[in-house]
C-alpha positions as CSV (number, residue, x, y, z in Angstrom):
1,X,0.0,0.0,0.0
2,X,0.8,3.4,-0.8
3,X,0.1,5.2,2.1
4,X,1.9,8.6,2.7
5,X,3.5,8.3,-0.7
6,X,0.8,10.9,-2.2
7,X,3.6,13.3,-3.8
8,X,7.2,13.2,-5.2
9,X,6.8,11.6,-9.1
10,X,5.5,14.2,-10.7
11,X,4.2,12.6,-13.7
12,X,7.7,12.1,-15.0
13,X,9.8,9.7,-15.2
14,X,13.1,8.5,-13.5
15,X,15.9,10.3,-15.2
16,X,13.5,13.4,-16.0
17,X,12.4,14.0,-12.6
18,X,15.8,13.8,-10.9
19,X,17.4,16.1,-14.0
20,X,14.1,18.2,-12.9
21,X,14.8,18.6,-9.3
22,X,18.6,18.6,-10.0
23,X,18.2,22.0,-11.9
24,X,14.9,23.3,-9.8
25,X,17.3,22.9,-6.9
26,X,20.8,24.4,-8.3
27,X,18.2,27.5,-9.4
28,X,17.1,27.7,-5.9
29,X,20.8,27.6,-4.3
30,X,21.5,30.3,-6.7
31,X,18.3,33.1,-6.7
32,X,17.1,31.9,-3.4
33,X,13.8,32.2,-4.6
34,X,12.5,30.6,-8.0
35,X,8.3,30.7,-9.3
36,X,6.9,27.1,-10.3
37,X,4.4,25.0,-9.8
38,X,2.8,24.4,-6.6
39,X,3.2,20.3,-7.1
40,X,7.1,21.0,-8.2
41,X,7.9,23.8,-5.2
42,X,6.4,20.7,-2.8
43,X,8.2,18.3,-3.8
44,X,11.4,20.2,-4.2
45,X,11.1,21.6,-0.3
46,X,11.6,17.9,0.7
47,X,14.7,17.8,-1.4
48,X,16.2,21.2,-0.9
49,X,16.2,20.8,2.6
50,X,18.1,17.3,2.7
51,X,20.4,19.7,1.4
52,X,21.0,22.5,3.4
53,X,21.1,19.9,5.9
54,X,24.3,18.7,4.3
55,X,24.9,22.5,3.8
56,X,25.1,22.8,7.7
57,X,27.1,20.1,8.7
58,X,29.9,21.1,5.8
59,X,32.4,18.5,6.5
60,X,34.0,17.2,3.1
61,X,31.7,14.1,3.3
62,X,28.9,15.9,3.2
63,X,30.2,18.6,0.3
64,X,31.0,14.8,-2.0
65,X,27.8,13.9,-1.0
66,X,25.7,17.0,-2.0
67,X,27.6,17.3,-5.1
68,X,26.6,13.8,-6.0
69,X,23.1,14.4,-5.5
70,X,23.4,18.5,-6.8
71,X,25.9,17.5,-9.5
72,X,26.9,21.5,-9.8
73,X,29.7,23.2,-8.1
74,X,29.3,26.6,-7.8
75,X,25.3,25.7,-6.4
76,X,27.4,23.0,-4.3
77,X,30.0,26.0,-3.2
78,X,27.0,28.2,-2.3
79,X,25.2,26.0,-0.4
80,X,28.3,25.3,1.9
81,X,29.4,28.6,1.8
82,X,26.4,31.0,2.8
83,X,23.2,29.2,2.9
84,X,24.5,26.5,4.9
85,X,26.1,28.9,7.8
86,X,22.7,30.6,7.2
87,X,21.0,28.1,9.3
88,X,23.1,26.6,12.0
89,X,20.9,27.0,14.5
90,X,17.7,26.6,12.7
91,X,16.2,22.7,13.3
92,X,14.7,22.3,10.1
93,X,12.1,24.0,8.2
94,X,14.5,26.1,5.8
95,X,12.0,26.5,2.7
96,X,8.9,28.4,2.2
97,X,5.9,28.1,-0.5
98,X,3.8,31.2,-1.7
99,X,0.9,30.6,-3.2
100,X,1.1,32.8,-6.8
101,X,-2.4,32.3,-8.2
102,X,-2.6,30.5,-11.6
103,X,-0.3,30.7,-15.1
104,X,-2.8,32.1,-17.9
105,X,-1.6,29.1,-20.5
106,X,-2.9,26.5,-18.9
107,X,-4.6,27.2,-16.0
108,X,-1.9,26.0,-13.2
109,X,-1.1,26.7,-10.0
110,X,2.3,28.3,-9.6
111,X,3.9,29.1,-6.5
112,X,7.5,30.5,-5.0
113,X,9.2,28.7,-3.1
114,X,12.5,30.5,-1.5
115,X,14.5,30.3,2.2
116,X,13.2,31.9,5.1
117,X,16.3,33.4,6.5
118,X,17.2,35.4,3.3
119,X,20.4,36.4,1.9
120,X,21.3,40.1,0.7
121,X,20.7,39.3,-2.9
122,X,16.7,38.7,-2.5
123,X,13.8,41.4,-2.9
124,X,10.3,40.4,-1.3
125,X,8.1,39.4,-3.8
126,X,5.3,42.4,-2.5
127,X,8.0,44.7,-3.9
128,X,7.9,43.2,-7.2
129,X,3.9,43.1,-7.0
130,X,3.4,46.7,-6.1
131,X,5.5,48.0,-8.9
132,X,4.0,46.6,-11.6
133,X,0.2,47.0,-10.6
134,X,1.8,51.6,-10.0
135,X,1.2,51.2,-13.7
């Protein structure tokens, strides 16, 4: 039985969902906030923050390890660099999802998903809101 198994395949199959998360993820580690679907942004929480648990620890294992699952180094370097020193003392819980409304081609629901404890190179998303409806 299947039970608690309810998300994570995306419709996709093996080698396109990990390429998938692979470069959802490095484009997470890099912007520290990316817009896609809701179903995508949920699943990749669970596998960003496997990450940045890695991230934390930073010991060389861990840095082979992330690269292995990341498979990029400069997101790899990032993540061990400033995100992971980010959240040392936070327990888990590193990722948040906004709810964006719904993309006008076909009618899905997107979402951003970025950290909670945010880096200097982030502007909050009301900024970007506000600007565009001034018009």
């Amino acid at each position: 039985m299947r039970h608690l198994h309810h998300r994570g395949k995306l419709s996709r199959p093996e080698g396109h969902r990990k390429a998938l998360l692979r470069n959802l993820g490095a484009a997470l580690i890099e912007h520290e906030r990316i817009r896609t679907t809701e179903a995508k942004a949920k699943v990749l929480r669970s596998y960003i923050e496997k990450l940045v648990t890695l991230g934390r620890k930073g010991t060389q294992h861990h840095r082979r390890q992330a690269f292995a699952t990341l498979g990029k180094k400069g997101a790899v370097h990032k993540l061990f660099e400033e995100i992971g020193p980010r959240f040392t003392e936070r327990p888990g819980g590193y990722t948040r999802i906004i709810r964006d409304g719904q993309r006008a081609g076909d009618g899905a629901w997107m979402a951003y998903i970025e950290f909670v404890e945010k880096g200097a190179s982030i502007a909050p998303v009301a900024a970007e809101e506000s600007t565009e409806s001034d018009s």
